[in-house]
BALOBA-1460 file (C-alpha; in Angstrom, 3 decimals):
// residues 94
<rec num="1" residu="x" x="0.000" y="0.000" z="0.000"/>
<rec num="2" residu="x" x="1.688" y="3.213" z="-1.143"/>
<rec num="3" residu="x" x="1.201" y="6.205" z="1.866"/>
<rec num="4" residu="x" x="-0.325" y="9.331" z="0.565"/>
<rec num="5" residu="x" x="1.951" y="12.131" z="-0.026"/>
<rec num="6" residu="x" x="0.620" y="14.830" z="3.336"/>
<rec num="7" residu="x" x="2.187" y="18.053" z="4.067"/>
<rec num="8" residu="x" x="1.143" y="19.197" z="7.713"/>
<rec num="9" residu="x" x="2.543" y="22.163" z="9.669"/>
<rec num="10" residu="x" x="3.882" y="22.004" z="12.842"/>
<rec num="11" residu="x" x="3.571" y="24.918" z="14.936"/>
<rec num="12" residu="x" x="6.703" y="26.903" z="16.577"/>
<rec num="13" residu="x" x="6.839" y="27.352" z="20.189"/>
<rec num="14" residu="x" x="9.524" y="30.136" z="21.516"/>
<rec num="15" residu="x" x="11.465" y="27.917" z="23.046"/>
<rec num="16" residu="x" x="11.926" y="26.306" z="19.289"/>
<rec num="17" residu="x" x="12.937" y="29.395" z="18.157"/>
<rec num="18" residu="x" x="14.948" y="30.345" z="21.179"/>
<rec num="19" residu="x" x="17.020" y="26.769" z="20.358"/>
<rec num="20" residu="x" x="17.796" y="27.717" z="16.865"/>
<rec num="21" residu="x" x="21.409" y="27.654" z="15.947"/>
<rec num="22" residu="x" x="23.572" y="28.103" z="12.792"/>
<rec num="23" residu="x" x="23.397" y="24.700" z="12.768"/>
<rec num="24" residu="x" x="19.702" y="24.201" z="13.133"/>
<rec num="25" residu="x" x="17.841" y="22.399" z="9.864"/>
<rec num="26" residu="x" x="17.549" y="25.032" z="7.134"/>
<rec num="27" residu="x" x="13.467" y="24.546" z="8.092"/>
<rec num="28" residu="x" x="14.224" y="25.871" z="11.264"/>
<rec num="29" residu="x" x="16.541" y="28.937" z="9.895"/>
<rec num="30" residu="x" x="14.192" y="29.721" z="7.202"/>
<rec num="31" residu="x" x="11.174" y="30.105" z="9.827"/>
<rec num="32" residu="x" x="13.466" y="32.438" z="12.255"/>
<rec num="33" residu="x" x="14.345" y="34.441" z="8.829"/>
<rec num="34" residu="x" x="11.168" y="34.720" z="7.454"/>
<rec num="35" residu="x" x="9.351" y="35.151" z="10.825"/>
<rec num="36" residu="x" x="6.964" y="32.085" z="10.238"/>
<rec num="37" residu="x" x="5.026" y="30.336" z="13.485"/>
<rec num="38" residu="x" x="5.376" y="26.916" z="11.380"/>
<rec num="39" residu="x" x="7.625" y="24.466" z="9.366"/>
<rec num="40" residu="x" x="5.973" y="21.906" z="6.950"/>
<rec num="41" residu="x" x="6.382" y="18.082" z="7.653"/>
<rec num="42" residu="x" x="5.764" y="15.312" z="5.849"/>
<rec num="43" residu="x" x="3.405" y="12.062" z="7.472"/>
<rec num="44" residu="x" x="6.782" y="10.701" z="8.363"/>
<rec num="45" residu="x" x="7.527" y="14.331" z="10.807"/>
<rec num="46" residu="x" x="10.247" y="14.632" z="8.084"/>
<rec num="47" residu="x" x="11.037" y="18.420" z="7.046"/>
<rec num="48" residu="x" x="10.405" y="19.305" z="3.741"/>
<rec num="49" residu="x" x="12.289" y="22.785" z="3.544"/>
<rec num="50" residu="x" x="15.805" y="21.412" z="2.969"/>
<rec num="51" residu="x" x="19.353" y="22.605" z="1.873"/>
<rec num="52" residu="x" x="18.618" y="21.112" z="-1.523"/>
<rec num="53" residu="x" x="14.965" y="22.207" z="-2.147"/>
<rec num="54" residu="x" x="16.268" y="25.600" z="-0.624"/>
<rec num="55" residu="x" x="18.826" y="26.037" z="-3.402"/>
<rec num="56" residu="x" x="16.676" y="24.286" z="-5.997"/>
<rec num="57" residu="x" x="13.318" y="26.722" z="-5.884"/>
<rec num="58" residu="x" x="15.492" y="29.677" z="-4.180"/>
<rec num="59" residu="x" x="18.174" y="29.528" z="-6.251"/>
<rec num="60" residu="x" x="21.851" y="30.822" z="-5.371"/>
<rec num="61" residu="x" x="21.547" y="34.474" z="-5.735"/>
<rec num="62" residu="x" x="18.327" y="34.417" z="-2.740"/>
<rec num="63" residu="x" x="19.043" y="36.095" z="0.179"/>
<rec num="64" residu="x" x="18.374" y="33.205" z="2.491"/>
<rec num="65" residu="x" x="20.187" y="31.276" z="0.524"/>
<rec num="66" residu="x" x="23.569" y="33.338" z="0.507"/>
<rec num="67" residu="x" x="23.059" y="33.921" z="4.041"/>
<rec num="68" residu="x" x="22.152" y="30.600" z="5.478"/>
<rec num="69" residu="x" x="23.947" y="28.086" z="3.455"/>
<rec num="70" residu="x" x="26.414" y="29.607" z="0.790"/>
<rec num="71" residu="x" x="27.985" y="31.202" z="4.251"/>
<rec num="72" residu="x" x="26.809" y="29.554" z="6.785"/>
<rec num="73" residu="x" x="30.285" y="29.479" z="8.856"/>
<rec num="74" residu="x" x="30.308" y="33.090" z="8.969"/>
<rec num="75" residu="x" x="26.541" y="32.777" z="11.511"/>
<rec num="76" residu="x" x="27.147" y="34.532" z="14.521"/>
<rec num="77" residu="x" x="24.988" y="34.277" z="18.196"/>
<rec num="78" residu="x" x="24.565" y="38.226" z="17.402"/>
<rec num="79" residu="x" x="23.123" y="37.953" z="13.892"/>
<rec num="80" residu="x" x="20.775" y="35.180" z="15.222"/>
<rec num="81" residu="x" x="19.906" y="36.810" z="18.277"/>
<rec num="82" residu="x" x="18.355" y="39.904" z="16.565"/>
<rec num="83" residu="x" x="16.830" y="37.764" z="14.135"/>
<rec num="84" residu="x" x="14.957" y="36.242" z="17.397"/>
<rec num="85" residu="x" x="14.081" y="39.363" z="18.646"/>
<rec num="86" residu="x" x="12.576" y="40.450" z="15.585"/>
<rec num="87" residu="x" x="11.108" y="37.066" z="14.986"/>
<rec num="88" residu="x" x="9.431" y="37.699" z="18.385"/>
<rec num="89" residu="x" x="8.602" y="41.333" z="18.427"/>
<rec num="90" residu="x" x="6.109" y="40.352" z="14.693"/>
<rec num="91" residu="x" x="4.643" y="36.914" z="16.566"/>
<rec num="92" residu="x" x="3.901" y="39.992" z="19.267"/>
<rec num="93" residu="x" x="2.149" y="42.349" z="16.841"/>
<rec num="94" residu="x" x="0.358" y="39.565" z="14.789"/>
């Protein structure tokens, strides 16, 4: 029996987004950089935002994609912690 292809969202708590690190799944990263309250999952709780479907449908010259993966070794705690604090601050307004 072949399973059903599902895509489900699963909800971000703070304390998800307070975890996030530079090396956090690009799901994660691209949540905290977009400012999004949810990743999408597969039925198997498998991510479906990923390095390769990142650089696939982003391409190389996105933003996100420079940032987060091209140079990912250059992520600092500083960079990520005001992307947190923003991240929070619009979860606050919406």
């Amino acid at each position: 029996m072949k399973e059903a292809f599902i895509t489900r969202l699963t909800f971000l708590s703070n304390e998800d987004i307070n975890k996030i690190n530079k090396n956090s799944s690009i799901a994660y990263l691209k949540a905290l950089y977009q400012c999004e309250n949810s990743i999408a999952i597969n039925y198997k709780k498998e991510e479906l935002f990923t390095q390769t479907t990142a650089t696939n449908n982003l391409g190389y010259k996105n933003d996100f994609t420079k940032i987060f993966i091209l140079d990912k070794e250059s992520l600092n705690d500083t960079y990520l912690d005001a992307r947190k604090n923003l991240y929070k601050s619009i979860n606050t307004l919406k």
